[in-house]
PyMOL Python script that loads the backbone (N, CA, C, O; Angstrom):
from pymol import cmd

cmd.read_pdbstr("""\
ATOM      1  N   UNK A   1     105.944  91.194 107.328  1.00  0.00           N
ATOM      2  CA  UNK A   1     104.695  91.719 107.809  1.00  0.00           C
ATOM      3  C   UNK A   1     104.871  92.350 109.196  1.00  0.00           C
ATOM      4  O   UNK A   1     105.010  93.569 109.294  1.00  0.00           O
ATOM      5  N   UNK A   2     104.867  91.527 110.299  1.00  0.00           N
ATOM      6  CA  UNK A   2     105.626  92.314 111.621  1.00  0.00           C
ATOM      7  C   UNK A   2     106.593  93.804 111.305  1.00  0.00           C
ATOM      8  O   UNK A   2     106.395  94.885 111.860  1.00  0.00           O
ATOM      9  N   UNK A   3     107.650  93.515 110.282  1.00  0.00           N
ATOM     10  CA  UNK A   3     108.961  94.512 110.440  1.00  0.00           C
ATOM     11  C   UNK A   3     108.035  95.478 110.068  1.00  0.00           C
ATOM     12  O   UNK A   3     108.104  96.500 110.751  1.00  0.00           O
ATOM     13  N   UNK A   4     106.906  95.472 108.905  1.00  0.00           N
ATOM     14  CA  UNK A   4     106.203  96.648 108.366  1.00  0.00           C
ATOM     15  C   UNK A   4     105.317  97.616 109.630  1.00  0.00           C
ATOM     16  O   UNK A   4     105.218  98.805 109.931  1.00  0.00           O
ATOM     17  N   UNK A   5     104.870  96.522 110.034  1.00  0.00           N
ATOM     18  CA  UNK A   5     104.063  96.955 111.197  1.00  0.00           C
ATOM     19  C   UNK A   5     104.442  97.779 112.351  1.00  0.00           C
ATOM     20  O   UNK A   5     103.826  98.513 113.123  1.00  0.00           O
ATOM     21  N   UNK A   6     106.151  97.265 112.155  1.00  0.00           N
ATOM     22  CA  UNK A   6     106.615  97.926 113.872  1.00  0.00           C
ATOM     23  C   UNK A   6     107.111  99.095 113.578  1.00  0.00           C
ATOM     24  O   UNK A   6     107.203 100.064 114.331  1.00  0.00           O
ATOM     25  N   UNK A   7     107.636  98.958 111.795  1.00  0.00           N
ATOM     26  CA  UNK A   7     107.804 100.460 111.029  1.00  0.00           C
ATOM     27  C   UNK A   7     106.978 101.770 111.113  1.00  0.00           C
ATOM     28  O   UNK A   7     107.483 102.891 111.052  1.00  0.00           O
ATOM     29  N   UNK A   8     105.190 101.420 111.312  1.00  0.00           N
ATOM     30  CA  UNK A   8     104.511 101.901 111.020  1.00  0.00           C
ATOM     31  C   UNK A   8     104.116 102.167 112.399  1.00  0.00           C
ATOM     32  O   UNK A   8     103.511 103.228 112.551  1.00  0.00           O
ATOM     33  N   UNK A   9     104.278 101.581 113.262  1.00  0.00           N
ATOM     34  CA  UNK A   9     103.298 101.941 115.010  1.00  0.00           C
ATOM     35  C   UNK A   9     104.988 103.043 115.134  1.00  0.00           C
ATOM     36  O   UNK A   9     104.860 104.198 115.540  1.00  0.00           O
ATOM     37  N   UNK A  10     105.960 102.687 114.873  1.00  0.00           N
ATOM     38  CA  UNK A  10     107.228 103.773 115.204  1.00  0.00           C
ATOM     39  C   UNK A  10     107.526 105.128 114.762  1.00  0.00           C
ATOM     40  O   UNK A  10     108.148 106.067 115.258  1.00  0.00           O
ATOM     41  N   UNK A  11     106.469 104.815 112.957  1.00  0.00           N
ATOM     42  CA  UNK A  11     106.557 106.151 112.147  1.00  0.00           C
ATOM     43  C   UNK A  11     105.391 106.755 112.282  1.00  0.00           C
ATOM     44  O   UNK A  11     105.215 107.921 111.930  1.00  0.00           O
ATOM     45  N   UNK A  12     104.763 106.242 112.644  1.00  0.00           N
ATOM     46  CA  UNK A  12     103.043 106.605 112.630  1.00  0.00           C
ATOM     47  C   UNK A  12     101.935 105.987 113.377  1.00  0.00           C
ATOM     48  O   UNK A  12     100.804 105.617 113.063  1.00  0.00           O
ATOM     49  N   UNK A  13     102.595 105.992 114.429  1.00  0.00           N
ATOM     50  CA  UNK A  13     101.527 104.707 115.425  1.00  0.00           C
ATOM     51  C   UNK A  13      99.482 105.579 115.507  1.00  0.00           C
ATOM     52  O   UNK A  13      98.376 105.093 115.742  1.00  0.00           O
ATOM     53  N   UNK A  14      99.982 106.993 115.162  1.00  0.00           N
ATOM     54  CA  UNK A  14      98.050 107.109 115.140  1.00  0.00           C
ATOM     55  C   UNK A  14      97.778 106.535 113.880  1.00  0.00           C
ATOM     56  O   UNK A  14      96.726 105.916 114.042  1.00  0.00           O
ATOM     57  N   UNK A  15      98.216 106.382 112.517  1.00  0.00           N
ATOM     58  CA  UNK A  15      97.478 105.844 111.621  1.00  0.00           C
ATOM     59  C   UNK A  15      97.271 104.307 111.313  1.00  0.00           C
ATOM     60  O   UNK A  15      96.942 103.721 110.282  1.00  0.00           O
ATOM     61  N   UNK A  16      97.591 103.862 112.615  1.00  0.00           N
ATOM     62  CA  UNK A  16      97.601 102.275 113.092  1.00  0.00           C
ATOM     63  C   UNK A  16      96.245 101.911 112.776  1.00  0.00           C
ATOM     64  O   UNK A  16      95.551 102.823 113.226  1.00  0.00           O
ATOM     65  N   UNK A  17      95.603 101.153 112.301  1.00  0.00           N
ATOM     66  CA  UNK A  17      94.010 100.413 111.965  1.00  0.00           C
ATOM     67  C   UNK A  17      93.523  99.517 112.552  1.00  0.00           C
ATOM     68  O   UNK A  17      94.373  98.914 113.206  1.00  0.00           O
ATOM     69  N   UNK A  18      92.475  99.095 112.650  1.00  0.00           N
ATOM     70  CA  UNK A  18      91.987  97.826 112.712  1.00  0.00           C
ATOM     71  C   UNK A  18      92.135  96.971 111.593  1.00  0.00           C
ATOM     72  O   UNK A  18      91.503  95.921 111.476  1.00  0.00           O
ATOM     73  N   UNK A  19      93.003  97.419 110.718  1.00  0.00           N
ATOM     74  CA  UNK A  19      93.298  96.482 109.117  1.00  0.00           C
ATOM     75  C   UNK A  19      94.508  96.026 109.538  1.00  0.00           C
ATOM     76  O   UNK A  19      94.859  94.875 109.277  1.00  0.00           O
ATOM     77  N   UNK A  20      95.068  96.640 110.044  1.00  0.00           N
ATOM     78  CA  UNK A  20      96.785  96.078 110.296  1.00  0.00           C
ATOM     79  C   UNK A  20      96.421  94.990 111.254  1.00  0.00           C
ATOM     80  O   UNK A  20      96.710  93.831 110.958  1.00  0.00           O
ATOM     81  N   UNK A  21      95.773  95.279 112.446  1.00  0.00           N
ATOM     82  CA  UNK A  21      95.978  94.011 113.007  1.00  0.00           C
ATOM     83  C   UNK A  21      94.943  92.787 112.593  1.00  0.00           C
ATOM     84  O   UNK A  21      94.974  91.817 113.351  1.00  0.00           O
ATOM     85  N   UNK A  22      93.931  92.718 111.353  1.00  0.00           N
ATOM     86  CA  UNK A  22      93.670  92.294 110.996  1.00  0.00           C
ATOM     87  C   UNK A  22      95.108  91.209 110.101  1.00  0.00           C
ATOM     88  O   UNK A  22      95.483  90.059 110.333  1.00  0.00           O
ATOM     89  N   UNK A  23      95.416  91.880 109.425  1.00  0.00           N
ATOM     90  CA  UNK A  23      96.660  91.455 108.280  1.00  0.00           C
ATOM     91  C   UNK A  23      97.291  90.487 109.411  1.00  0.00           C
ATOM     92  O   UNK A  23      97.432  89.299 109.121  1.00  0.00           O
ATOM     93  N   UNK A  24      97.755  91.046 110.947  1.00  0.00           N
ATOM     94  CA  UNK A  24      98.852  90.101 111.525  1.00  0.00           C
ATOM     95  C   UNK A  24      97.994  89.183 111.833  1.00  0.00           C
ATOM     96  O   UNK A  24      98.553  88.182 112.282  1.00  0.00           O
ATOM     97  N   UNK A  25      96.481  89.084 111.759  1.00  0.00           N
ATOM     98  CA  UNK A  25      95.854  87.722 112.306  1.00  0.00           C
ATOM     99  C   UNK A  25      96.300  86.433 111.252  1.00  0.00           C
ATOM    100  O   UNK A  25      96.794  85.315 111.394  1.00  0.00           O
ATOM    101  N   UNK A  26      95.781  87.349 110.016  1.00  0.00           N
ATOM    102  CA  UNK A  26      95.935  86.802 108.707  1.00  0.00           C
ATOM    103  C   UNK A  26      97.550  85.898 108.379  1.00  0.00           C
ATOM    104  O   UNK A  26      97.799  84.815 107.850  1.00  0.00           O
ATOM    105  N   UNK A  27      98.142  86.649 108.809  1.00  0.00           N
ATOM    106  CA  UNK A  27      99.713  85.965 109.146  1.00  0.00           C
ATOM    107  C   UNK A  27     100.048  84.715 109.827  1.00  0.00           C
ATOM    108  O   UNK A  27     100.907  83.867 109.586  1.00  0.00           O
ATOM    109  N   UNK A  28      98.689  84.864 111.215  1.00  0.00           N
ATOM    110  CA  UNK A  28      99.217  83.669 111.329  1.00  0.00           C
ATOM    111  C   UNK A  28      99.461  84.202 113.101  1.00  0.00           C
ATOM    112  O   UNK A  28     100.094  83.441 113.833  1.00  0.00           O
ATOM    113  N   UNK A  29      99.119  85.030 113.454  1.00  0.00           N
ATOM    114  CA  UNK A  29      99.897  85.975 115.043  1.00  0.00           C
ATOM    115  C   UNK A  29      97.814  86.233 115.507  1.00  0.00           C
ATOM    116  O   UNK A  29      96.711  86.672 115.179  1.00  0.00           O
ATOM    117  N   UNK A  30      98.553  85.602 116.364  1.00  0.00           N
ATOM    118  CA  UNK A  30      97.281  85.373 117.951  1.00  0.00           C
ATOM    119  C   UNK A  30      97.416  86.956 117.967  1.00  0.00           C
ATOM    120  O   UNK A  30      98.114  87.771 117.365  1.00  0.00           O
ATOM    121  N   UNK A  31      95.908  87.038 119.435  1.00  0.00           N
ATOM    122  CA  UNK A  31      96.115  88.311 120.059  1.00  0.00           C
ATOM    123  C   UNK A  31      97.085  88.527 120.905  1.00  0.00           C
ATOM    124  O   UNK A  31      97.569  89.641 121.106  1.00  0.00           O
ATOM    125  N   UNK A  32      97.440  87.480 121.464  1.00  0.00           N
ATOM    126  CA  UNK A  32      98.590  87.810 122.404  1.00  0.00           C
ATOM    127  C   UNK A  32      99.499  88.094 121.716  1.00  0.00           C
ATOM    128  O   UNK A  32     100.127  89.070 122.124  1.00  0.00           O
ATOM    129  N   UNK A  33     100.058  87.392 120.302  1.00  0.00           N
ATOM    130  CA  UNK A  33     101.057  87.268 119.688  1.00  0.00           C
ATOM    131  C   UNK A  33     101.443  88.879 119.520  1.00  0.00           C
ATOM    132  O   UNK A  33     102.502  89.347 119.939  1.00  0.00           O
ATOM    133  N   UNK A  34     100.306  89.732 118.769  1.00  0.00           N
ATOM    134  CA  UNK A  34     100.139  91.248 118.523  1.00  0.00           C
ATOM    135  C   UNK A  34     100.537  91.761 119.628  1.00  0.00           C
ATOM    136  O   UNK A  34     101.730  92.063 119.596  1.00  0.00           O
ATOM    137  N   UNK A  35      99.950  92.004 120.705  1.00  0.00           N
ATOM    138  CA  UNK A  35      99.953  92.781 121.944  1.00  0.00           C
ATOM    139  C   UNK A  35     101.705  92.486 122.436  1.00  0.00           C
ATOM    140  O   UNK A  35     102.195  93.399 123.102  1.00  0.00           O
ATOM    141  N   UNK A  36     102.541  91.375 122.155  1.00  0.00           N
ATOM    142  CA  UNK A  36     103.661  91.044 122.262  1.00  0.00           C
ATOM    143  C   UNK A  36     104.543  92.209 121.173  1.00  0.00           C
ATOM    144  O   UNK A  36     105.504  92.812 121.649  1.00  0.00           O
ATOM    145  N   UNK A  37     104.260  92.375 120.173  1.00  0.00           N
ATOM    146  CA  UNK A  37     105.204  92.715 119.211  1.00  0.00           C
ATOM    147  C   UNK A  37     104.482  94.162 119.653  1.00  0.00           C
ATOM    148  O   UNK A  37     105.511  94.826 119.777  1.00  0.00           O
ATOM    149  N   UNK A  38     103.979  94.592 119.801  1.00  0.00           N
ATOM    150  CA  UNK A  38     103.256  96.192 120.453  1.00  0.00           C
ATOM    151  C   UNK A  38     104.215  96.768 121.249  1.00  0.00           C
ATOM    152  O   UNK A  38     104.878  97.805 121.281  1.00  0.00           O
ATOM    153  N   UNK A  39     104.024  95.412 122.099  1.00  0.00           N
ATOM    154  CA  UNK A  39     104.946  96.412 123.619  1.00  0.00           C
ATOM    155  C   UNK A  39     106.189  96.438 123.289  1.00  0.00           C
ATOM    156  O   UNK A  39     106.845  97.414 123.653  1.00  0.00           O
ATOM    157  N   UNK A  40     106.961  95.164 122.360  1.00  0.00           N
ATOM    158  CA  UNK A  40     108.514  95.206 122.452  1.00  0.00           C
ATOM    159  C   UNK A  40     108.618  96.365 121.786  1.00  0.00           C
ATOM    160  O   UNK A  40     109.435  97.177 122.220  1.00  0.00           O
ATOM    161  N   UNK A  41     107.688  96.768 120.389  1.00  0.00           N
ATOM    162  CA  UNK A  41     108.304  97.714 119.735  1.00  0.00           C
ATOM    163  C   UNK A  41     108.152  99.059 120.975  1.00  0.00           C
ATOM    164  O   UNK A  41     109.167  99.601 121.413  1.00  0.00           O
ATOM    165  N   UNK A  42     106.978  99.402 121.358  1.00  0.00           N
ATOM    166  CA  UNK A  42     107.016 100.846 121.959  1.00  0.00           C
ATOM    167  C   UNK A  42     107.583 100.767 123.148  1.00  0.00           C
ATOM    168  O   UNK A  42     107.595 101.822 123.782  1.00  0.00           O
ATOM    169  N   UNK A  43     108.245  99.472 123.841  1.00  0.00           N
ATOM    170  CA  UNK A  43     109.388 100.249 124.831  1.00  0.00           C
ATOM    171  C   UNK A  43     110.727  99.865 124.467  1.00  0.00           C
ATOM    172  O   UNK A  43     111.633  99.959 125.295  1.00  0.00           O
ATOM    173  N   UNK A  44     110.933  99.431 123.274  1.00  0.00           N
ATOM    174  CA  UNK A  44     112.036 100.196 122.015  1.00  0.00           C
ATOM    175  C   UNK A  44     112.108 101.672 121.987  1.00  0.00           C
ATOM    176  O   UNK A  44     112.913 102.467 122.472  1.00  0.00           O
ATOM    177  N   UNK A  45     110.772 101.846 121.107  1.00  0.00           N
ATOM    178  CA  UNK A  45     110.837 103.256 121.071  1.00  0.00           C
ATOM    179  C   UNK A  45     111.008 104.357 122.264  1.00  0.00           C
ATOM    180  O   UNK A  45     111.593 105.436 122.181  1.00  0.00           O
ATOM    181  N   UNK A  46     110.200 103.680 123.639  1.00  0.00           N
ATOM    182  CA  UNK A  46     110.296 104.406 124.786  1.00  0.00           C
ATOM    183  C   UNK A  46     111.954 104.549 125.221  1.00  0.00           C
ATOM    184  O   UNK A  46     112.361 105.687 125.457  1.00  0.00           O
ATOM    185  N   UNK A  47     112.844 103.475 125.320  1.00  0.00           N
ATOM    186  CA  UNK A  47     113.925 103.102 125.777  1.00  0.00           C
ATOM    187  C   UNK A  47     114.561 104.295 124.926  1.00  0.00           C
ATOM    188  O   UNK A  47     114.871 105.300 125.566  1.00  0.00           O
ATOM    189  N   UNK A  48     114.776 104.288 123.612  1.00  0.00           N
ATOM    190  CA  UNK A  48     115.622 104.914 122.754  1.00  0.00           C
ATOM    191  C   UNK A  48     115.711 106.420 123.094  1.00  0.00           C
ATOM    192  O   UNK A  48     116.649 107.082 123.540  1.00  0.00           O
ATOM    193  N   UNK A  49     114.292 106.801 122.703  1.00  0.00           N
ATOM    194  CA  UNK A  49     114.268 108.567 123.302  1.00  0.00           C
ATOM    195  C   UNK A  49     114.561 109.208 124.342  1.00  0.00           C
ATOM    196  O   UNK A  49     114.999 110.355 124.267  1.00  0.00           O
ATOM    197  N   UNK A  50     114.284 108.293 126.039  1.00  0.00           N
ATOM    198  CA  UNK A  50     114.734 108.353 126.876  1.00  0.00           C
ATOM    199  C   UNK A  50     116.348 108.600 126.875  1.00  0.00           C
ATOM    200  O   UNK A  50     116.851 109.653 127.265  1.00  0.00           O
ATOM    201  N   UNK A  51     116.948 107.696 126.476  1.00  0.00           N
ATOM    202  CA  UNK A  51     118.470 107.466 125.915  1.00  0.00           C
ATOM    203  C   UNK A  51     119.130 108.835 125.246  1.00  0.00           C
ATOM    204  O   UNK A  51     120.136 109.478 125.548  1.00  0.00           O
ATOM    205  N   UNK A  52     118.068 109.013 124.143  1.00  0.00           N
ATOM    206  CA  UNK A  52     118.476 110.274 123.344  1.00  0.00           C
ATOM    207  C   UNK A  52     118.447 112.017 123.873  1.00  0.00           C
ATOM    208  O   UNK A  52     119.214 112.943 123.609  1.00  0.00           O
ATOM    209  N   UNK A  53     117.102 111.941 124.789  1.00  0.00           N
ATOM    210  CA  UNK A  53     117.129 112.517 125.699  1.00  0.00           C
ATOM    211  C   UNK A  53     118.044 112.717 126.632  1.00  0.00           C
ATOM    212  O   UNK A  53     117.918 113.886 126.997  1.00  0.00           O
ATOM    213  N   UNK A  54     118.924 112.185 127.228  1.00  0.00           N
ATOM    214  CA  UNK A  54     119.330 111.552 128.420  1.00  0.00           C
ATOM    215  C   UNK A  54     121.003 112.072 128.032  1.00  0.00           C
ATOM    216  O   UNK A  54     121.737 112.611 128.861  1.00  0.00           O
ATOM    217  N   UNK A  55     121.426 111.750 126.482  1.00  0.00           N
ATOM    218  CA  UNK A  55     122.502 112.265 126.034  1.00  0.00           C
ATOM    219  C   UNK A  55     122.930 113.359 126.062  1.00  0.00           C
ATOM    220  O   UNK A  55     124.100 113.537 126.398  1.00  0.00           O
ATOM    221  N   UNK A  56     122.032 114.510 125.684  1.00  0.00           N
ATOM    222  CA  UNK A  56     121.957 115.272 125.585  1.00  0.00           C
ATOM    223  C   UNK A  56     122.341 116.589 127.075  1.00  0.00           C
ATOM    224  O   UNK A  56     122.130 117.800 126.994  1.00  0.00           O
ATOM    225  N   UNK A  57     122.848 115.947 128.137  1.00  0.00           N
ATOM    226  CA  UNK A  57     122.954 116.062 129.047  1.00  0.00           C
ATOM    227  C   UNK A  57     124.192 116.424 129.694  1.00  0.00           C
ATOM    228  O   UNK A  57     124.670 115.413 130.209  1.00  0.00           O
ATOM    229  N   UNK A  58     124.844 117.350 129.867  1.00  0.00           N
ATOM    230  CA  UNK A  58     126.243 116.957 130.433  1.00  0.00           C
ATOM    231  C   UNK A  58     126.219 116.465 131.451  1.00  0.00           C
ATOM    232  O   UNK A  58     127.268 116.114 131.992  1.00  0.00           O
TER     233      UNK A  58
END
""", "prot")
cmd.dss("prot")
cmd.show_as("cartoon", "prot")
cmd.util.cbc("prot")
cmd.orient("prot")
């Protein structure tokens, strides 16, 4: 459930819902718990592009 989720805020974070984070309540994941797996994923994603960006560089 999480891996789907962090799939989906990474592939498509505007078609993110108020159903999804419904589902992670349903799981069993607090609000904090959510807002935790939010940030790790998008400064994943932030970290990476930066990086990829950054390569690209001589």
């Amino acid at each position: 459930m999480i891996a789907d989720y962090a799939v989906k805020v990474t592939r498509s974070a505007d078609t993110c819902s108020p159903q999804d984070v419904e589902r992670l309540r349903e799981a069993g994941l607090s609000d904090e718990d959510i807002l935790g797996v939010v940030g790790i994923v998008t400064y994943q994603n932030m970290t990476t592009r930066i990086m990829e960006a950054l390569s690209t560089v001589d």
